[in-house]
C-alpha positions as CSV (number, residue, x, y, z in Angstrom):
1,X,3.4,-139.3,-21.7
2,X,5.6,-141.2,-24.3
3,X,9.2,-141.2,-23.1
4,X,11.9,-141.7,-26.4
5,X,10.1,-141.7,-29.0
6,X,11.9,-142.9,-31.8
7,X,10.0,-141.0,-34.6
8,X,10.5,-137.9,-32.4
9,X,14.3,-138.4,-32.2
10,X,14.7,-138.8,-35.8
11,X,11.9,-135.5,-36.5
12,X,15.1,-133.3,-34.4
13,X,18.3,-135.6,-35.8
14,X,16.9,-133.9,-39.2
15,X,16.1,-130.5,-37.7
16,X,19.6,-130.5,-36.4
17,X,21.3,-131.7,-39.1
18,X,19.1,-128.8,-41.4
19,X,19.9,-126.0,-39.0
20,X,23.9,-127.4,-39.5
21,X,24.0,-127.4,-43.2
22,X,22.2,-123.6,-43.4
23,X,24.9,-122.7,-41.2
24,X,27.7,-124.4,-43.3
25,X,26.1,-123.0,-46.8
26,X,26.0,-119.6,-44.9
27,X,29.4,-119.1,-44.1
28,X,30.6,-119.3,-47.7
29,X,28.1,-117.2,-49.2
30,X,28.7,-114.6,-46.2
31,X,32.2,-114.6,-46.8
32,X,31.4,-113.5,-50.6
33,X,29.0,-111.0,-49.8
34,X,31.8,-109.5,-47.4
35,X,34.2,-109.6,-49.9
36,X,31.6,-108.2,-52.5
37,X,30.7,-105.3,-50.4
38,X,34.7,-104.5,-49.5
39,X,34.9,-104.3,-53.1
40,X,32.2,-101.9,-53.2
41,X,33.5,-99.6,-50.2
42,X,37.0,-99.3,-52.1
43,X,35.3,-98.3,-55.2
44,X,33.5,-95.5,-53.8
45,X,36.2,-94.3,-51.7
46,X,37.1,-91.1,-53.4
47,X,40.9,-91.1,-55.3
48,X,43.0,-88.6,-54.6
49,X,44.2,-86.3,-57.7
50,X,46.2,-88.0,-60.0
51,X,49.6,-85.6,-61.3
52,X,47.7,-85.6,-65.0
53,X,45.4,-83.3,-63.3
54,X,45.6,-80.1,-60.9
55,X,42.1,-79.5,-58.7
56,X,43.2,-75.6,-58.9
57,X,44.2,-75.6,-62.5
58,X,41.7,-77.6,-64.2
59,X,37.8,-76.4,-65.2
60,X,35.4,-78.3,-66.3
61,X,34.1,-78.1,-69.9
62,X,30.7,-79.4,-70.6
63,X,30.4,-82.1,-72.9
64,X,27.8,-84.3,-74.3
65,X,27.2,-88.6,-75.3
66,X,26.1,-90.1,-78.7
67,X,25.0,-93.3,-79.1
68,X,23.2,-95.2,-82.8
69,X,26.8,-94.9,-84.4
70,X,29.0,-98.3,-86.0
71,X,32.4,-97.9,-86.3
72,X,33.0,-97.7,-90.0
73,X,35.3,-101.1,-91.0
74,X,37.5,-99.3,-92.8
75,X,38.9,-97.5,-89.3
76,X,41.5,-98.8,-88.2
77,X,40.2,-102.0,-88.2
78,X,42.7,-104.6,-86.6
79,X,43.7,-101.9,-83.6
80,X,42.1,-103.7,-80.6
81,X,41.2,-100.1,-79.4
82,X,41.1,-96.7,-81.3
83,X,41.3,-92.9,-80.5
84,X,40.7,-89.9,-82.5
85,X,39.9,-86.5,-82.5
86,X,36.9,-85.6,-85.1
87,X,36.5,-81.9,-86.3
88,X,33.9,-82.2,-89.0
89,X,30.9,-83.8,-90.6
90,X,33.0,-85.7,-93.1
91,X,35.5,-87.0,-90.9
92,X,32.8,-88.4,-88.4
93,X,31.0,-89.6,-91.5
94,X,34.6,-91.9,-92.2
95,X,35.0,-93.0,-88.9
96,X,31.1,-93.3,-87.7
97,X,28.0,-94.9,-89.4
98,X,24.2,-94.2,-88.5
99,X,22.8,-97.9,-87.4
100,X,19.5,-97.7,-87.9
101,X,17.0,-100.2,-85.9
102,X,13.2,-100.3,-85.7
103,X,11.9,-98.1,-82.7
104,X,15.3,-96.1,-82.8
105,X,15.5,-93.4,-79.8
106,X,19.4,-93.0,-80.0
107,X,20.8,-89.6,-79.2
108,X,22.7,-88.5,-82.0
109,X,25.1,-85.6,-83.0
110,X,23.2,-82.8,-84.3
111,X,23.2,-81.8,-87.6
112,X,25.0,-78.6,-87.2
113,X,27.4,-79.6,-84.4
114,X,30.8,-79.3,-85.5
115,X,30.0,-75.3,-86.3
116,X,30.6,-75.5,-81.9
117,X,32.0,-78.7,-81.2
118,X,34.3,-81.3,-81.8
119,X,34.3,-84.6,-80.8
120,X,36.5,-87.3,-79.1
121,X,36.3,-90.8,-80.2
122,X,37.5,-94.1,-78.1
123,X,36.4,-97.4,-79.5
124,X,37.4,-101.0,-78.1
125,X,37.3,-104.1,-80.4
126,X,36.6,-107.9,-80.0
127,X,34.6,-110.4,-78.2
128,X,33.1,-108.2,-75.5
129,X,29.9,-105.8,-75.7
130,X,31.6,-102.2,-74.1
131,X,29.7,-99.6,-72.2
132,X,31.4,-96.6,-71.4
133,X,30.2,-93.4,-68.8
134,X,32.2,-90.5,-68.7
135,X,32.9,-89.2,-65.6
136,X,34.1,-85.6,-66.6
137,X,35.8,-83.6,-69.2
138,X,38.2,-80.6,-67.5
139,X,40.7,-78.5,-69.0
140,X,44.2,-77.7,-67.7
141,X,46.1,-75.3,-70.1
142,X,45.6,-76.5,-73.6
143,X,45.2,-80.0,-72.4
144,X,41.4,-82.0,-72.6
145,X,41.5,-84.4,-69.9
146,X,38.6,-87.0,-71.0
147,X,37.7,-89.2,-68.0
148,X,35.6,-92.5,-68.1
149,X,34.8,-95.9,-67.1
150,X,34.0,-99.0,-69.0
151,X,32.7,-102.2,-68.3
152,X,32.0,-105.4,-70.5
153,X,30.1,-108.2,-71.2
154,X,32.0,-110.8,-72.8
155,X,30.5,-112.9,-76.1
156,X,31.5,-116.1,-77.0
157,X,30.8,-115.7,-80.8
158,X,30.4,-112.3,-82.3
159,X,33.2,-109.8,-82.1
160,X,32.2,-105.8,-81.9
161,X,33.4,-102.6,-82.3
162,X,32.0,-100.3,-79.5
163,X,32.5,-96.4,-79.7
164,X,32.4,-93.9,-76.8
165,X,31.4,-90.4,-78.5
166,X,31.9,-87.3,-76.7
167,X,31.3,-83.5,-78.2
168,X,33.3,-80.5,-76.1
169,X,33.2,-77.0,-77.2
170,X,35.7,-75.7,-79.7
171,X,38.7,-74.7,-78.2
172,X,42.2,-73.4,-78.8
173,X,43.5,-76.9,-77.3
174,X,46.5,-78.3,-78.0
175,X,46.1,-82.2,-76.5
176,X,43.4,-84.3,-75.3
177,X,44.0,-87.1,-72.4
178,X,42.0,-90.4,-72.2
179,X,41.9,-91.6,-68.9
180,X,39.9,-95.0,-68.5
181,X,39.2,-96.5,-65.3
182,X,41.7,-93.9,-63.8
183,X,45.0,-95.1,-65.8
184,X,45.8,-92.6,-68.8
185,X,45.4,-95.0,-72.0
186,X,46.1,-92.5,-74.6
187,X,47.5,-88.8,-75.5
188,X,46.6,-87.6,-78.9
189,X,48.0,-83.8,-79.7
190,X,45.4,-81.7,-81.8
191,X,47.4,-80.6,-84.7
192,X,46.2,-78.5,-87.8
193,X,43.2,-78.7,-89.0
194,X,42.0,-80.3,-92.1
Protein backbone atom coordinates (compact mmCIF):
# COMPACT_ATOMS: atom_id res chain seq x y z
CA UNK A 1 0.00 0.00 0.00
CA UNK A 2 1.50 3.31 -1.26
CA UNK A 3 1.86 5.68 1.64
CA UNK A 4 1.89 9.72 0.29
CA UNK A 5 1.21 9.67 -2.79
CA UNK A 6 1.98 12.79 -4.42
CA UNK A 7 -0.59 12.60 -7.31
CA UNK A 8 -3.09 11.58 -4.70
CA UNK A 9 -2.44 14.69 -2.50
CA UNK A 10 -2.65 17.05 -5.35
CA UNK A 11 -6.15 14.79 -6.77
CA UNK A 12 -7.74 16.20 -2.91
CA UNK A 13 -5.67 19.81 -2.74
CA UNK A 14 -8.09 20.36 -6.00
CA UNK A 15 -11.08 18.73 -4.55
CA UNK A 16 -10.74 20.95 -1.57
CA UNK A 17 -9.95 23.84 -3.08
CA UNK A 18 -13.39 23.07 -5.68
CA UNK A 19 -15.58 22.28 -2.67
CA UNK A 20 -14.12 26.01 -1.20
CA UNK A 21 -14.83 28.12 -4.20
CA UNK A 22 -18.67 26.38 -4.58
CA UNK A 23 -19.01 27.43 -1.19
CA UNK A 24 -17.58 31.09 -1.70
CA UNK A 25 -19.73 31.49 -5.12
CA UNK A 26 -22.74 30.15 -3.02
CA UNK A 27 -22.88 32.60 -0.41
CA UNK A 28 -23.35 35.48 -2.78
CA UNK A 29 -25.78 34.07 -4.91
CA UNK A 30 -27.69 32.78 -1.62
CA UNK A 31 -27.68 36.07 -0.30
CA UNK A 32 -29.48 37.35 -3.62
CA UNK A 33 -31.93 34.77 -3.69
CA UNK A 34 -32.74 35.68 0.05
CA UNK A 35 -33.06 39.13 -0.72
CA UNK A 36 -35.06 38.27 -3.99
CA UNK A 37 -37.57 36.14 -2.20
CA UNK A 38 -37.91 39.04 0.83
CA UNK A 39 -38.85 41.10 -1.92
CA UNK A 40 -41.37 38.68 -3.04
CA UNK A 41 -42.90 38.05 0.62
CA UNK A 42 -43.43 41.95 0.93
CA UNK A 43 -45.10 42.15 -2.33
CA UNK A 44 -47.67 39.73 -1.58
CA UNK A 45 -48.24 40.78 1.86
CA UNK A 46 -51.68 42.24 1.50
CA UNK A 47 -51.93 46.41 2.02
CA UNK A 48 -54.10 47.68 4.18
CA UNK A 49 -56.93 50.15 2.80
CA UNK A 50 -55.55 53.24 1.69
CA UNK A 51 -58.00 56.61 2.84
CA UNK A 52 -58.87 57.04 -1.15
CA UNK A 53 -60.84 54.04 -0.55
CA UNK A 54 -63.54 52.68 2.11
CA UNK A 55 -63.85 48.53 2.18
CA UNK A 56 -67.71 49.30 3.29
CA UNK A 57 -68.28 52.11 0.88
CA UNK A 58 -66.80 51.04 -2.22
CA UNK A 59 -68.39 48.28 -4.93
CA UNK A 60 -66.84 46.93 -7.42
CA UNK A 61 -67.89 47.79 -11.08
CA UNK A 62 -66.92 45.40 -13.77
CA UNK A 63 -64.71 46.52 -16.27
CA UNK A 64 -62.96 45.22 -19.29
CA UNK A 65 -58.95 45.48 -21.26
CA UNK A 66 -58.20 46.51 -24.91
CA UNK A 67 -55.27 46.01 -26.47
CA UNK A 68 -54.16 46.65 -30.79
CA UNK A 69 -54.63 50.55 -30.15
CA UNK A 70 -51.55 53.44 -30.93
CA UNK A 71 -51.77 56.37 -29.27
CA UNK A 72 -52.70 58.93 -31.92
CA UNK A 73 -49.45 61.60 -32.19
CA UNK A 74 -51.42 64.31 -32.10
CA UNK A 75 -52.44 63.45 -28.11
CA UNK A 76 -50.79 65.14 -26.06
CA UNK A 77 -47.73 64.29 -27.38
CA UNK A 78 -44.73 65.66 -25.32
CA UNK A 79 -46.72 64.71 -21.73
CA UNK A 80 -44.47 61.89 -20.51
CA UNK A 81 -47.82 60.23 -19.28
CA UNK A 82 -51.54 60.98 -20.29
CA UNK A 83 -55.09 60.51 -18.77
CA UNK A 84 -58.48 60.78 -20.12
CA UNK A 85 -61.81 59.99 -19.90
CA UNK A 86 -63.36 58.78 -23.50
CA UNK A 87 -67.29 58.80 -23.98
CA UNK A 88 -67.65 58.11 -27.68
CA UNK A 89 -66.50 56.57 -30.85
CA UNK A 90 -65.05 59.82 -32.11
CA UNK A 91 -63.21 60.84 -29.25
CA UNK A 92 -61.50 57.28 -28.90
CA UNK A 93 -61.01 57.51 -32.73
CA UNK A 94 -58.71 61.07 -31.74
CA UNK A 95 -56.94 59.74 -29.06
CA UNK A 96 -56.66 55.81 -30.23
CA UNK A 97 -55.53 54.15 -33.59
CA UNK A 98 -56.31 50.45 -34.82
CA UNK A 99 -52.53 48.93 -35.32
CA UNK A 100 -53.00 46.41 -37.47
CA UNK A 101 -50.22 43.40 -37.73
CA UNK A 102 -50.30 40.07 -39.61
CA UNK A 103 -51.91 37.29 -37.42
CA UNK A 104 -53.72 40.07 -35.27
CA UNK A 105 -55.82 38.43 -32.24
CA UNK A 106 -56.05 41.73 -30.16
CA UNK A 107 -59.12 42.37 -28.09
CA UNK A 108 -60.65 45.34 -29.12
CA UNK A 109 -63.60 47.69 -28.16
CA UNK A 110 -66.68 46.66 -29.67
CA UNK A 111 -68.26 48.34 -32.16
CA UNK A 112 -71.24 49.44 -30.28
CA UNK A 113 -69.63 50.05 -26.83
CA UNK A 114 -69.93 53.49 -25.89
CA UNK A 115 -74.07 52.93 -26.16
CA UNK A 116 -72.96 51.12 -22.30
CA UNK A 117 -69.61 52.13 -21.57
CA UNK A 118 -67.09 54.54 -21.30
CA UNK A 119 -63.61 54.24 -21.13
CA UNK A 120 -60.54 55.29 -19.06
CA UNK A 121 -57.35 55.97 -20.75
CA UNK A 122 -53.64 56.07 -19.06
CA UNK A 123 -50.78 56.09 -21.43
CA UNK A 124 -46.88 56.44 -20.46
CA UNK A 125 -44.25 57.77 -22.94
CA UNK A 126 -40.52 57.22 -23.73
CA UNK A 127 -37.84 54.74 -23.91
CA UNK A 128 -39.53 51.87 -22.07
CA UNK A 129 -42.11 49.14 -23.50
CA UNK A 130 -45.21 49.51 -20.55
CA UNK A 131 -47.51 46.71 -19.49
CA UNK A 132 -50.21 47.50 -17.37
CA UNK A 133 -52.82 44.93 -15.27
CA UNK A 134 -55.55 46.29 -13.57
CA UNK A 135 -56.17 45.16 -10.31
CA UNK A 136 -59.83 46.47 -9.82
CA UNK A 137 -62.20 49.19 -10.64
CA UNK A 138 -64.69 50.11 -7.40
CA UNK A 139 -66.98 52.82 -6.85
CA UNK A 140 -67.31 55.09 -3.76
CA UNK A 141 -70.01 57.75 -4.21
CA UNK A 142 -69.52 59.30 -7.66
CA UNK A 143 -65.92 58.58 -7.54
CA UNK A 144 -64.24 55.58 -10.15
CA UNK A 145 -61.29 54.35 -8.34
CA UNK A 146 -59.11 52.69 -11.28
CA UNK A 147 -56.40 50.49 -9.75
CA UNK A 148 -53.34 48.91 -11.57
CA UNK A 149 -49.86 48.02 -11.88
CA UNK A 150 -47.26 48.51 -14.47
CA UNK A 151 -44.04 47.23 -15.16
CA UNK A 152 -41.31 48.03 -17.98
CA UNK A 153 -38.82 46.99 -20.15
CA UNK A 154 -36.54 49.64 -20.97
CA UNK A 155 -35.18 50.31 -24.88
CA UNK A 156 -32.19 51.80 -25.69
CA UNK A 157 -33.32 53.25 -29.09
CA UNK A 158 -37.01 53.54 -29.86
CA UNK A 159 -39.31 55.58 -27.75
CA UNK A 160 -43.15 54.40 -27.31
CA UNK A 161 -46.34 55.45 -26.33
CA UNK A 162 -48.12 52.60 -24.37
CA UNK A 163 -52.00 52.88 -23.53
CA UNK A 164 -53.85 51.07 -20.67
CA UNK A 165 -57.62 50.90 -21.96
CA UNK A 166 -60.25 50.17 -19.63
CA UNK A 167 -64.29 50.19 -20.42
CA UNK A 168 -66.76 50.56 -17.08
CA UNK A 169 -70.40 50.87 -17.27
CA UNK A 170 -72.04 54.17 -17.80
CA UNK A 171 -72.54 55.90 -14.72
CA UNK A 172 -73.78 59.04 -13.08
CA UNK A 173 -70.02 59.49 -11.84
CA UNK A 174 -68.63 62.54 -11.07
CA UNK A 175 -64.47 61.62 -10.80
CA UNK A 176 -62.38 58.87 -11.73
CA UNK A 177 -59.00 58.03 -9.52
CA UNK A 178 -55.88 56.43 -11.12
CA UNK A 179 -54.06 54.66 -8.64
CA UNK A 180 -50.78 52.98 -10.05
CA UNK A 181 -48.66 50.73 -8.11
CA UNK A 182 -50.76 51.87 -5.07
CA UNK A 183 -49.86 55.76 -5.15
CA UNK A 184 -52.87 57.91 -6.73
CA UNK A 185 -51.10 59.48 -9.97
CA UNK A 186 -54.09 61.27 -11.27
CA UNK A 187 -57.74 62.70 -10.50
CA UNK A 188 -59.71 63.72 -13.59
CA UNK A 189 -63.50 65.07 -12.71
CA UNK A 190 -66.06 63.86 -15.43
CA UNK A 191 -67.68 67.02 -16.48
CA UNK A 192 -70.34 67.61 -19.26
CA UNK A 193 -70.53 65.71 -21.99
CA UNK A 194 -69.63 66.49 -25.45
Amino acid sequence: MKQNNPRRRIVFAIAVVAAICVVIASVPLARTFLKARQRQQAVEQPRAAQPSESTEDASRLSFDTYNGYFVANTFEPDAHESFAILRGQKEFDRVLGVAMVMGDKSHRLPKAAFESSIVLLAVKRGNAVWEYKVDRVTQRGGTIVLRYSTSLTKSESATFACPLIVSIPKGDYQSVQFVENGKAVRTLGFGPSH
